[in-house]
DOGU-77069 format. One record per residue (C-alpha): x, y, z; residue in three letters. Coordinates in steps of 0.5 Angstrom, whole numbers, padded with zeros to 4 digits, always signed. Layout:
<nodes>
XYZALA/...
</nodes>
This chain:
<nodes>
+0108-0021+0012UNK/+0108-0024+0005UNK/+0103-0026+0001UNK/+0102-0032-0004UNK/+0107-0029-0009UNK/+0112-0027-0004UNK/+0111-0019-0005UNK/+0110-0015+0000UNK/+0104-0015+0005UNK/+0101-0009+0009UNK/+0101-0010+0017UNK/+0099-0016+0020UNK/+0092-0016+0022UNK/+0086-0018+0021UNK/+0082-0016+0014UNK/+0074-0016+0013UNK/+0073-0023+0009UNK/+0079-0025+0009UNK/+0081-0032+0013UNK/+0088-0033+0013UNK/+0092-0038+0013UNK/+0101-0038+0014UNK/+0104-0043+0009UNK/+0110-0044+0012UNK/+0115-0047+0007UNK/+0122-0047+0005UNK/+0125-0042+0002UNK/+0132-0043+0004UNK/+0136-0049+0006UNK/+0138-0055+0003UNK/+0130-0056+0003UNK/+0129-0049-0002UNK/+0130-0054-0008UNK/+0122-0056-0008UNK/+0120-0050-0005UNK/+0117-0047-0011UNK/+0113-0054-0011UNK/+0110-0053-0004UNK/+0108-0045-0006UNK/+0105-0047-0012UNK/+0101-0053-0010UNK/+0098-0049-0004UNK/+0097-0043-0009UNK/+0092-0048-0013UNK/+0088-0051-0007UNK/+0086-0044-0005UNK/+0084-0041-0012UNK/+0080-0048-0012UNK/+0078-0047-0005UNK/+0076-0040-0006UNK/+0072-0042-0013UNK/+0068-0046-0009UNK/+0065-0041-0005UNK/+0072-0040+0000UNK/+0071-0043+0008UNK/+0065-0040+0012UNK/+0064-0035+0008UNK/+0071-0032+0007UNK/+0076-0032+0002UNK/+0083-0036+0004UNK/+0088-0032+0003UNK/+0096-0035+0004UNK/+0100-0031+0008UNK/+0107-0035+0007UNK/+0113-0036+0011UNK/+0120-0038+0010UNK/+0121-0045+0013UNK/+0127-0045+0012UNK/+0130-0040+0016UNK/+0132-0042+0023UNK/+0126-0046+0027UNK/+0125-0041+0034UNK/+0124-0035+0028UNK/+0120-0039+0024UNK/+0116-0039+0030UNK/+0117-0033+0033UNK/+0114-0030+0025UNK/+0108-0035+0025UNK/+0107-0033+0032UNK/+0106-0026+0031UNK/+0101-0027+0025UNK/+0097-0032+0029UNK/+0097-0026+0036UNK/+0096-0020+0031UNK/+0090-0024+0028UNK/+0092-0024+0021UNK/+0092-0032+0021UNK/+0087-0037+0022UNK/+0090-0043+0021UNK/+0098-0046+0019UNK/+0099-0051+0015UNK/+0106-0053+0009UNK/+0111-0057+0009UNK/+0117-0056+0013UNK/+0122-0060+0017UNK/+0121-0064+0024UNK/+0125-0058+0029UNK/+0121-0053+0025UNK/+0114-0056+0027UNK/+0117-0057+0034UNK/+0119-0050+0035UNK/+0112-0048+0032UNK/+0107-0053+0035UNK/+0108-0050+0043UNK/+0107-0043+0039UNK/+0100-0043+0037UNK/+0098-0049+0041UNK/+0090-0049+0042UNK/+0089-0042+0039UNK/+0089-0044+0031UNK/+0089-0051+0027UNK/+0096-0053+0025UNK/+0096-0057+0019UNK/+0103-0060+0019UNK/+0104-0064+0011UNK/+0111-0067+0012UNK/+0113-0073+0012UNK/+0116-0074+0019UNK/+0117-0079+0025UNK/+0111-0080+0028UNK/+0108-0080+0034UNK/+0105-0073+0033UNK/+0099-0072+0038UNK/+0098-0065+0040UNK/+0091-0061+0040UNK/+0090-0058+0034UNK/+0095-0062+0030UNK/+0094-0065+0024UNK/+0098-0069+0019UNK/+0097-0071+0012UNK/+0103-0074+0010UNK/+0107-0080+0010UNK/+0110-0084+0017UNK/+0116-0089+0017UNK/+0110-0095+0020UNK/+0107-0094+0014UNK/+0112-0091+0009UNK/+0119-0094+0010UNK/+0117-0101+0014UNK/+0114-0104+0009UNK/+0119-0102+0003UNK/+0125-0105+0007UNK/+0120-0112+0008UNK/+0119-0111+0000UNK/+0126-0110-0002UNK/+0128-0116+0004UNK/+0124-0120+0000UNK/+0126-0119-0008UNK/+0132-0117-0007UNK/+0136-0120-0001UNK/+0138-0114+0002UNK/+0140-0116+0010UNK/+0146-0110+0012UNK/+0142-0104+0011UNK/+0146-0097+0013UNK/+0143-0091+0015UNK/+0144-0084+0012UNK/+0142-0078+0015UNK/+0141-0071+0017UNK/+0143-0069+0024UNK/+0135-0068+0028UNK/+0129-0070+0031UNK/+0126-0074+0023UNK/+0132-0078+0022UNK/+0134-0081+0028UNK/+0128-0082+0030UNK/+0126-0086+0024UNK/+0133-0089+0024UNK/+0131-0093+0030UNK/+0125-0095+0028UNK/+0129-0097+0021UNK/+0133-0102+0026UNK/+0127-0105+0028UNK/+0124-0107+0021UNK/+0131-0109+0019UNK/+0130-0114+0025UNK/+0123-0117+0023UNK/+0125-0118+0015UNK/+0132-0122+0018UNK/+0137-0116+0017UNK/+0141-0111+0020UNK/+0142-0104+0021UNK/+0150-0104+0020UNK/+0152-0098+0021UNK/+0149-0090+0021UNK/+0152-0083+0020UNK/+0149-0076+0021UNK/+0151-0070+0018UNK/+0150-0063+0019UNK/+0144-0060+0014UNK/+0148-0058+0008UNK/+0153-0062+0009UNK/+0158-0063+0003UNK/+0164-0068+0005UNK/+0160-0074+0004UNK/+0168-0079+0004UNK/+0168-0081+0010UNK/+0160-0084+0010UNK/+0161-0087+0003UNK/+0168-0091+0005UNK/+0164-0093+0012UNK/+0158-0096+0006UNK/+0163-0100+0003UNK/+0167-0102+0009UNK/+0160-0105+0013UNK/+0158-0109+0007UNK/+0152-0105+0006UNK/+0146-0109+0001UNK/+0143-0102+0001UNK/+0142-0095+0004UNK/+0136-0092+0007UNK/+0137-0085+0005UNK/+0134-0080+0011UNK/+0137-0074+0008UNK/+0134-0067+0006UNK/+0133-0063-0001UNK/+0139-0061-0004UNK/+0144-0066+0001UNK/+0139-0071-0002UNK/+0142-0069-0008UNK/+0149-0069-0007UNK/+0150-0075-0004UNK/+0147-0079-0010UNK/+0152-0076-0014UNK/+0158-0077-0009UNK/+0155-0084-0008UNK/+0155-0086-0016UNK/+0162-0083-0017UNK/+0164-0087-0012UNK/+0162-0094-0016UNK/+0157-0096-0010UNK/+0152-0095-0014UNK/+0154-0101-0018UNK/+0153-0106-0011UNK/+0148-0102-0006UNK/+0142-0100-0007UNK/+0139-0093-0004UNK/+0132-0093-0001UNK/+0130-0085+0001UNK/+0123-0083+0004UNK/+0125-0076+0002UNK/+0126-0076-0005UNK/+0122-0072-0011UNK/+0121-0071-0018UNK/+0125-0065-0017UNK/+0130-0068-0013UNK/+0131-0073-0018UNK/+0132-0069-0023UNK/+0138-0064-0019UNK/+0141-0071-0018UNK/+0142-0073-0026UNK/+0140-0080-0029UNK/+0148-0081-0028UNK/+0147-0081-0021UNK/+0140-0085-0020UNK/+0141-0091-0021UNK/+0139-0097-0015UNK/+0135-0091-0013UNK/+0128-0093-0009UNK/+0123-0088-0007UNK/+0117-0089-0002UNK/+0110-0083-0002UNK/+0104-0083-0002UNK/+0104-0079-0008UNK/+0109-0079-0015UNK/+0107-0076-0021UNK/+0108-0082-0025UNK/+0101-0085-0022UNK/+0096-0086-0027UNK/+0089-0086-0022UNK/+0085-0081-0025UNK/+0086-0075-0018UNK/+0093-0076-0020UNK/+0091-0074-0027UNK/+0086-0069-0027UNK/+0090-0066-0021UNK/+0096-0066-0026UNK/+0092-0063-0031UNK/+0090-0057-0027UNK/+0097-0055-0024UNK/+0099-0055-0032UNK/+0092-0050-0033UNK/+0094-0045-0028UNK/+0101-0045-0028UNK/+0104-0047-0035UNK/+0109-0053-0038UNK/+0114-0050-0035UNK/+0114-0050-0028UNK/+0117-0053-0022UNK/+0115-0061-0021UNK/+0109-0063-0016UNK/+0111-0067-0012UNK/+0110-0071-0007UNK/+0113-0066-0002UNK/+0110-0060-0006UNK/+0104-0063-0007UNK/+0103-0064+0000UNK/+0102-0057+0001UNK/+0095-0058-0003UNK/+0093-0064+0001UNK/+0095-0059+0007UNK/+0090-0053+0005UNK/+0084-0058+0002UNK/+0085-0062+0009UNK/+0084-0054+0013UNK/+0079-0052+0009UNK/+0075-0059+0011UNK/+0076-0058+0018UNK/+0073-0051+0019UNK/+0068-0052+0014UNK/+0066-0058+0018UNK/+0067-0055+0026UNK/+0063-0048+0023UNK/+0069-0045+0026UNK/+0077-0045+0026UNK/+0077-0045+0034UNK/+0081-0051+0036UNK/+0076-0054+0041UNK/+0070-0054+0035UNK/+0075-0058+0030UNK/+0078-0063+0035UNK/+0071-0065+0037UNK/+0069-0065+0029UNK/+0076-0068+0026UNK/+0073-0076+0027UNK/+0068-0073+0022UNK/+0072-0069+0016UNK/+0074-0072+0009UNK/+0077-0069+0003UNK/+0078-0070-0004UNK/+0085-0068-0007UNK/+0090-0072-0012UNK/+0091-0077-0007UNK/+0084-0080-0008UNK/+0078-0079-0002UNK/+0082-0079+0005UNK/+0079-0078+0012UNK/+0083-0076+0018UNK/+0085-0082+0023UNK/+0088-0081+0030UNK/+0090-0074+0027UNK/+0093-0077+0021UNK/+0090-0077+0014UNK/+0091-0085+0012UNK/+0092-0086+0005UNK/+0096-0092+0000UNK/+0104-0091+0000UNK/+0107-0093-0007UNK/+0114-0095-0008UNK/+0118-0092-0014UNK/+0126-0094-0018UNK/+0129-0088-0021UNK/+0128-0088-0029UNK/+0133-0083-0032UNK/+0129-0077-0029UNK/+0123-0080-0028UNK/+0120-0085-0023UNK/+0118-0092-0025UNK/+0112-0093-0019UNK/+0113-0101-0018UNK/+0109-0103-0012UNK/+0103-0101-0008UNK/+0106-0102-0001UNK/+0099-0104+0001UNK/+0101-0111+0000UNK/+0108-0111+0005UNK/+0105-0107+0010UNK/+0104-0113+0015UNK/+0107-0119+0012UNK/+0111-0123+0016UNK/+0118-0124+0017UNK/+0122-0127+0009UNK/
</nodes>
């Protein structure tokens, strides 16, 4: 067992005062490279939580698991925290067949608080989500770029699971509403390398623009194999899974035509945005990793956790599902309240500025706009 610096922990079981909770975040794979992010951030949302009095009288403590390790000993590790009672609740950024494995696991007996942006259609007991979905998220960005940049033939780029494909044939449809077309998909293992044959499918199928559905460090590859290539100069990229960090990874060179969709970028300006920024900077310097929308979800997802069982007075499954109607909380993405089991917030649309990003437009605006 690990704890908030990734040292080692004592045995797993319970400790007097302490409300654990597992932060399951990547620190392997080709979502490794915004990791650190997802740490940090959730570290900062406990010491907050925990400067205010922590959760029912308890201090939180973080106990993390590497969620990048294969999903089944994902589960199985946060499976034994939960039956040794040394956590009390489960929360970080991780990808779709991580949550699959892990929400039947822990099912009814802790609150899960999953903060990726994924799929949709999540809807188990005790299964609360804080991020992004594609009704909300990619529908509405391929509305705008219909519109204001005539892109018809879209192509879709993913990685091989559950989030992409399912999010592909959700593509097809809003391509369809916007008067276009999905012209062609490819699928690749996670850390995939050889990205020729897609980028020779891209031109081949005429794409106007790409949906980018990969993860992390592939996410970065195929910018710089798709700019080397000269696509660049002819065929815009939308991604749902594109950070600061990512961005950065992928060099200036290698960004331009790239659009990004979240609820969160660094490059906002509202005062949540900049007063969180400011407190990340306080308690972790100048230097550290970049927080993100996919980091700082992490943070979203302890405050939201907190506010569930500070709400229900207990974190037993039955008493927060009969209280979730009722919870809000305040992060750096303004005042949200829970919907559903879904947090609902505003989506942004930002364009690649060199090594920052540019936000463009609120998506609010396209979000049931008529056909262009």
């Amino acid at each position: 067992m690990r704890r908030e610096s990734g040292g080692a922990g004592g045995p797993l079981r319970a400790e007097p005062g302490v409300l654990g909770v597992a932060l399951v975040v990547p620190r392997q794979g080709p979502a490794g490279i915004f990791g650190p992010a997802c740490e940090l951030c959730a570290r900062l949302a406990a010491d907050e939580v925990n400067a205010a009095g922590g959760v029912l009288g308890r201090e939180l403590r973080l106990v993390t698991v590497d969620g990048g390790a294969p999903p089944r000993l994902v589960a199985a590790e946060v499976e034994a925290l939960v039956a040794a009672g040394a956590v009390h609740g489960v929360t970080g950024w991780h990808i779709s067949s991580v949550r699959h494995a892990v929400a039947p696991r822990i099912a009814a007996r802790v609150p899960y608080v999953y903060t990726a942006l994924y799929e949709g259609g999540e809807d188990s007991a005790g299964v609360y989500l804080t991020s992004e979905t594609p009704d909300g998220q990619l529908r509405p960005a391929m509305r705008l770029l219909a519109a204001e940049r005539r892109v018809r033939r879209w192509y879709v780029v993913g990685n091989d699971y559950v989030w992409p494909r399912r999010t592909a044939r959700a593509a097809q449809r809003y391509a369809r509403e916007s008067g276009g077309e999905i012209c062609g998909a490819s699928y690749l293992p996670l850390g995939a390398h050889d990205f020729g044959n897609v980028l020779r499918a891209v031109e081949r199928r005429g794409a106007d623009a790409v949906v980018m559905l990969l993860v992390g460090s592939d996410a970065v590859r195929f910018n710089r194999a798709f700019a080397a290539a000269g696509l660049d100069q002819r065929c815009l990229r939308l991604s749902t899974l594109m950070d600061e960090n990512m961005l950065a990874a992928s060099g200036p060179e290698a960004t331009r035509g790239l659009s990004a969709t979240a609820g969160f970028f660094g490059a906002l300006a509202t005062a949540d945005t900049l007063d969180f920024h400011g407190r990340y900077a306080a308690r972790f310097g100048p230097d550290s990793p970049a927080p993100s929308a996919l980091g700082e979800s992490c943070y979203e997802g302890v405050l939201l956790l907190a506010a569930l069982m500070t709400r229900a007075r207990s974190w037993d499954v039955a008493a927060i599902e009969g209280a979730a109607g009722e919870v809000s909380y305040e992060g750096a993405r303004g005042l949200l309240r829970l919907a559903g089991r879904h947090v609902r917030q505003r989506i942004y649309l930002a364009e690649a500025d060199g090594l920052d990003f540019a936000v463009t437009a609120d998506l609010d605006a396209w979000s049931g706009l008529a056909r262009p």
